[in-house]
Each structure stands twice: as C-alpha cells, then as structure tokens.
C-alpha positions in Angstrom: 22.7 10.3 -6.6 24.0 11.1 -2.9 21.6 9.3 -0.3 20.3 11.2 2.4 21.8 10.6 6.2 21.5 7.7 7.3 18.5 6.4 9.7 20.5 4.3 11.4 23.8 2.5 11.6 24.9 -0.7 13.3 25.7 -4.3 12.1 24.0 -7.3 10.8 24.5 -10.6 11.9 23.8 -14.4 11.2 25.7 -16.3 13.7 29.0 -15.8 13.0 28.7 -13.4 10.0 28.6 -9.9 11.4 28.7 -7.1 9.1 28.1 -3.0 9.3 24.7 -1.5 7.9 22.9 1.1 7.4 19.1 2.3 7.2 17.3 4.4 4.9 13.8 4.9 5.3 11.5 3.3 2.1 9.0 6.2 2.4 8.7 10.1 2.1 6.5 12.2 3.4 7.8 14.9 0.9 4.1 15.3 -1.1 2.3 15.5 2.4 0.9 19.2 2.9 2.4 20.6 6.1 -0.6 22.7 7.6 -0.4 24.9 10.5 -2.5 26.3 12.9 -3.2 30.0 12.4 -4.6 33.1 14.6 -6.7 34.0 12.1 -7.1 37.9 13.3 -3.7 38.5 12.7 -2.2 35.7 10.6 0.2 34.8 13.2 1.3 30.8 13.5 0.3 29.4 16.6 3.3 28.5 18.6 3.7 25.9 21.9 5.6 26.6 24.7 6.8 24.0 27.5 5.1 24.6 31.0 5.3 23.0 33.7 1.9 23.9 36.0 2.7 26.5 38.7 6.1 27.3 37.3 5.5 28.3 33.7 7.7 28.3 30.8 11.0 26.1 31.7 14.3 25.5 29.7 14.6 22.4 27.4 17.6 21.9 29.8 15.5 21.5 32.9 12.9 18.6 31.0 14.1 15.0 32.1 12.1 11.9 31.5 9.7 10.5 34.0 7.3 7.6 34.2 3.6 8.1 36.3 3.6 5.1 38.0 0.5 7.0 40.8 -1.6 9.8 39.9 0.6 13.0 39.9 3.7 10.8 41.1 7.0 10.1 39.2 10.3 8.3 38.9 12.4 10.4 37.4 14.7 8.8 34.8 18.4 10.8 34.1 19.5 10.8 30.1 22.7 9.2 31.3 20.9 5.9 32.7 18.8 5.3 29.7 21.8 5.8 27.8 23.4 3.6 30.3 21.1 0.7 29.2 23.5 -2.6 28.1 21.8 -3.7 25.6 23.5 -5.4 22.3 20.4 -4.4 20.3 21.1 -0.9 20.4 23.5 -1.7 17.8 23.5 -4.9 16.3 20.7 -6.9 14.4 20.7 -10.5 15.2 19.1 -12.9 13.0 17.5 -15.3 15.0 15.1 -17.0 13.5 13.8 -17.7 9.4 10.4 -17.9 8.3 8.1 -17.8 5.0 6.8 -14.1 4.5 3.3 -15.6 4.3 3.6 -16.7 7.7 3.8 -12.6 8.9 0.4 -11.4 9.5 0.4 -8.6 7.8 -1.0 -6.4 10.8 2.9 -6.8 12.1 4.4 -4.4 9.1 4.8 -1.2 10.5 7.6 0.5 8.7 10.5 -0.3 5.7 13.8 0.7 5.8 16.6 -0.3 2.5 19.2 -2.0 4.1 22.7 -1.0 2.9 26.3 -2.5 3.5 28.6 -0.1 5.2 32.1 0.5 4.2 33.9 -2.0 1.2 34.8 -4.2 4.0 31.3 -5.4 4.5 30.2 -5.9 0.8 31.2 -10.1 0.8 29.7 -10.6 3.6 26.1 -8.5 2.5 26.4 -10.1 -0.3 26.5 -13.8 1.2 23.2 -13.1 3.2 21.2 -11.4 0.8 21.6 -14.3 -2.0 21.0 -16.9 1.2 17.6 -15.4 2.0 17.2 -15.2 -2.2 17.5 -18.8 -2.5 15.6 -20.0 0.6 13.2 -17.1 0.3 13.0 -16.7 3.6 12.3 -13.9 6.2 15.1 -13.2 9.1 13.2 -12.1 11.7 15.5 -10.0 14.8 15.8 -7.2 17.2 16.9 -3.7 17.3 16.2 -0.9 19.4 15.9 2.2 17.6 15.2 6.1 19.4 14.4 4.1 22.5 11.9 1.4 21.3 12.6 -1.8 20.9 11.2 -3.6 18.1 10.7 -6.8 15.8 12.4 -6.7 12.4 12.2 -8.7 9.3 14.4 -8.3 6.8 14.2 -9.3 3.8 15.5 -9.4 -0.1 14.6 -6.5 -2.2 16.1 -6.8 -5.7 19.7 -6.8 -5.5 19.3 -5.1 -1.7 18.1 -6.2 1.4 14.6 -4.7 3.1 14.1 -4.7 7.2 10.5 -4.2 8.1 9.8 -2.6 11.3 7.4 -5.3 12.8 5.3 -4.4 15.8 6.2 -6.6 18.6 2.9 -9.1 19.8 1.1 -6.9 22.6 0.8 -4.1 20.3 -1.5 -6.1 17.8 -5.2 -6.3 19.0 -7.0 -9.1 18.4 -9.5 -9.0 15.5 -12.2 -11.5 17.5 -13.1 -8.7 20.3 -14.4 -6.8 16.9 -15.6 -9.5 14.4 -17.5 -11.1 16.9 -20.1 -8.9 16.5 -20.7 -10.0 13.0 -23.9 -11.5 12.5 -23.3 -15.1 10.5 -25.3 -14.4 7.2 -26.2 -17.0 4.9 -25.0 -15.7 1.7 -27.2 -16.5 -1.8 -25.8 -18.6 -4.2 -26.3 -16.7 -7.3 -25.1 -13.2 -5.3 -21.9 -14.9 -4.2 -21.3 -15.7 -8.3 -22.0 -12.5 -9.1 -19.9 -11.4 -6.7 -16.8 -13.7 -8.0 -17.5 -12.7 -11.2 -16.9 -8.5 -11.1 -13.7 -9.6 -8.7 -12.7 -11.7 -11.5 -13.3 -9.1 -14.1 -11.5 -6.3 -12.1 -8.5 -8.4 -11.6 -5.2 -7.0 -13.0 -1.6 -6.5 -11.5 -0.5 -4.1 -8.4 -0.3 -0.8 -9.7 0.1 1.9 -7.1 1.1 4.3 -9.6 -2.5 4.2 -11.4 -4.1 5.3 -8.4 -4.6 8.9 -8.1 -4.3 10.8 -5.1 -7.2 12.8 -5.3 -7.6 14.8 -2.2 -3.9 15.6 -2.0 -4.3 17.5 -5.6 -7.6 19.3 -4.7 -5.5 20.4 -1.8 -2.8 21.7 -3.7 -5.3 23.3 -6.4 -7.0 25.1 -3.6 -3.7 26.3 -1.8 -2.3 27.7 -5.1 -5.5 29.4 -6.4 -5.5 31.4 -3.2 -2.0 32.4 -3.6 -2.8 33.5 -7.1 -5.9 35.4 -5.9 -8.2 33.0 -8.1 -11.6 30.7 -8.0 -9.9 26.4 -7.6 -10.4 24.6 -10.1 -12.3 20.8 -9.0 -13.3 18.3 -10.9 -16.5 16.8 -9.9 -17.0 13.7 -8.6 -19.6 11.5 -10.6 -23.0 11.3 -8.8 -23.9 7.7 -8.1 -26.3 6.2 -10.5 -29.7 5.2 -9.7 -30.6 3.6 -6.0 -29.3 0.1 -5.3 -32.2 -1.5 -3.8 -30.5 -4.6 -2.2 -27.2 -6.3 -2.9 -28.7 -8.4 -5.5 -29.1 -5.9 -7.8 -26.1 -3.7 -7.0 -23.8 -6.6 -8.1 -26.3 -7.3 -11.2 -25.9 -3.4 -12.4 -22.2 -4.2 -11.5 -21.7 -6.4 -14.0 -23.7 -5.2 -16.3 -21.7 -1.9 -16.0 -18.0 -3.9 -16.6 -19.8 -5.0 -19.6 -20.9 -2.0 -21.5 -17.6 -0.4 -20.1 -15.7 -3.8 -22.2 -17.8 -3.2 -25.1 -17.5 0.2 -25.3 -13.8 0.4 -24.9 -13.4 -2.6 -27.7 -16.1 -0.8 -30.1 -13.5 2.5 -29.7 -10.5 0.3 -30.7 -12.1 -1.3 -33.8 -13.5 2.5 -34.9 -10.0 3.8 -34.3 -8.3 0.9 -36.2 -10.7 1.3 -39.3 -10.0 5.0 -39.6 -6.3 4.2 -39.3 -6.9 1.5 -42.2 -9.2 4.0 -44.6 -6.8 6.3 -44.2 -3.8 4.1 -45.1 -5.6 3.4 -47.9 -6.6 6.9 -49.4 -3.0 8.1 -48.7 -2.4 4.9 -51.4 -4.3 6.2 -53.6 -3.2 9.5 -53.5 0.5 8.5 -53.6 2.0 9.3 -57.0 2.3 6.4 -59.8 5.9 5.8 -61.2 5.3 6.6 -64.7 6.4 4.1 -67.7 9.9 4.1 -69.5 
C-alpha cells in the first residue's frame, strides 16, 4: 500500500546512534463531515478575504508575521529570520531522557505520529532502538520543533514500529486543583460505594474502540444523503430513560438489577437457541434414511 507524504522528516538519535526518520500521522480526519457556511438566499459558500483595516483586501505576499507586544503595536518578524532560527531541533529528535509510560500524565498526549526508518541505510540502527525501548519498556522522551512549535515527544514501541507522541510541554497543562477544589468532600455510604464496585465490575471487559458506535456522525450522514435524494431521514430513536432515579441509592440498585435481567436474559436466549439446535438434530435423525438389511 503506498503511504501518504510524509509529516515530517529528520533523524533520530540516542547518543551516538543517529538515524533518518520519518512521520506519519496515527489519525484521519477522513470520516469527519466538512460543513460550510452558506448564504442561504442564494446558495453561495461564504468566502474570507484578508484585510488589513483602512487598506482593505492585501496580497498574501504583503502578510508577514508580527507579535503585539502594546495594544495596536508590533515587531514585525521577516520569514527569513524565523527560518534563520539555529536550532538542532528543527531536524533532529534527541533522546534525552527514559521513563515508565505510567509515569506520563496522560493530560501531556496530544498527538501520535508512526515513526518510520528512512532509507535502507537506517534500518540497523531503527531496529537497535526500537527492541531497546522493547526490552526496557521504556518511554524516550525528546524535542522537535515542528511548523514552528516546539514540543515534547515521547516515543515509543508500537508492534514491530516505533510511536512519537506529541506531548504538550508543562505551561500548557492547567492544573486540575484551581477546578477540583470546588468539590465538596462527601462522605460516601458504604453499601452505595459496593453497589457501585459491583456494576464497574460487571461492565468490565477489554478496550474495544471498534464496538463503539459513532452515532451522531451517521445521523449526520443519514440526514445529508436523504436531502440529496429528496427524501424524509431515516433516525433511530434513542430509548427514553426508564422511570425517575430518586437518589443515587436507588439508581445503582435498578443498575444492577438491570445487568441482571440483561445476564439472564441473554443466557435464557442461548439455552432456547441450543435446544432448538439439539431437537432439530435429532428429528433430522430420525428422518434420515435407515440402511436396509442384506
């Protein structure tokens, strides 16, 4: 299968071991509906033009990059200084430091990228690092700057690959006490807090992203093709809640007792289903032919 363009390309090192790469993003966005704005008298898309106030409409040609540093006032940055920037980041990963991937808070991940060797020449040494972090199952953590933001990587193995994790650097994660704070300390009930372990115990089961539907993207796509085709969309329903939880007590109470009709429905179906299988096993028996006697 031919890969698309690259994200990125640059090189990989571990102290001595430096080795050409390249990025391909882990995600698509390919099954996210592009809407548009619309002027709805005519059915023309809205478009943008760049203004500058007083001038009007100016050239992509005349746009530079400026940072406010006072209220309507700017230092004006050329394209050829930024590019100008010595920085070995731009192009090379360095491995500085190894830590356990529990140790990441996962409010850091931002991004994934697969992580490729470039050229034949830099399969060995690929090779050499990705079974190193296998075995020590470790996270390399580094630096890259990539379309002009610098940021914290991890990377990673990823079956027989390597993954780099776009991490966000330190000032860019708030911390969670300015919020939780404001939670009131509750003092939980025993017998709540069991029921409660129980229905997480009973809905326990493996990561299966797959199973998960993506409901509103579908209704989306049902209602978009209907009105090409001129027709009513075709929704299903969601299920209406059932009765009113009065307090938490008895939400978690109907909870369970929910996950149990659910388990002895769903086992009452498989013994139905393997009884008609075995009456029917049987009656083609008896219907099969008898060899008759010499």
């Amino acid at each position: 299968m031919a890969l698309p363009r690259p994200y990125w390309t640059g090189q990989l090192r571990l102290s001595l071991v430096t080795i050409p790469v390249k990025l391909y993003s882990a995600t698509s966005s390919d099954k996210q509906i592009a809407l548009h704005q619309i002027h709805e008298p005519s059915g023309k898309r809205i478009r943008y033009q760049k203004v500058a106030p007083g001038i009007g409409p100016v050239d992509t040609d005349e746009i530079i990059k400026g940072f406010e540093y006072e209220k309507g006032k700017y230092v004006l940055l050329e394209p050829e200084e930024i590019d100008e920037l010595k920085l070995e980041s731009k192009q090379t990963i360095e491995l500085v430091r190894f830590v356990e991937q529990s140790e990441i808070d996962p409010r850091y991940f931002e991004k994934p990228y697969y992580v490729l060797p470039d050229g034949e020449n830099a399969e060995e040494g690929y090779a050499v690092i990705q079974k190193a972090l296998s075995e020590a199952k470790k996270v390399g953590l580094g630096q890259v700057v990539m379309r002009g933001k610098s940021s914290l990587v991890g990377i990673k193995p990823c079956g027989k690959g390597l993954l780099l994790e776009m991490l966000r650097q330190a000032d860019e994660v708030r911390s969670a006490d300015q919020f939780f704070d404001e939670i009131p300390d509750v003092k939980v009930d025993k017998e709540a807090l069991e029921l409660g372990e129980e229905l997480i115990k009973r809905k326990t089961g493996p990561f299966e992203p797959e199973k998960f539907k993506d409901d509103y993207t579908d209704a989306m796509w049902e209602l978009i093709h209907a009105k090409i085709e001129k027709r009513e969309p075709e929704f299903i329903a969601e299920t209406p809640a059932s009765g009113k939880v009065i307090n938490i007590m008895d939400a978690l109470k109907k909870s369970v007792s929910d996950q149990d009709n659910k388990k002895s429905s769903t086992k009452s179906r498989s013994t139905k289903s393997k009884s008609t299988k075995s009456t029917a096993k049987n009656d083609n028996k008896s219907k099969s032919p008898r060899k008759k006697s010499a």
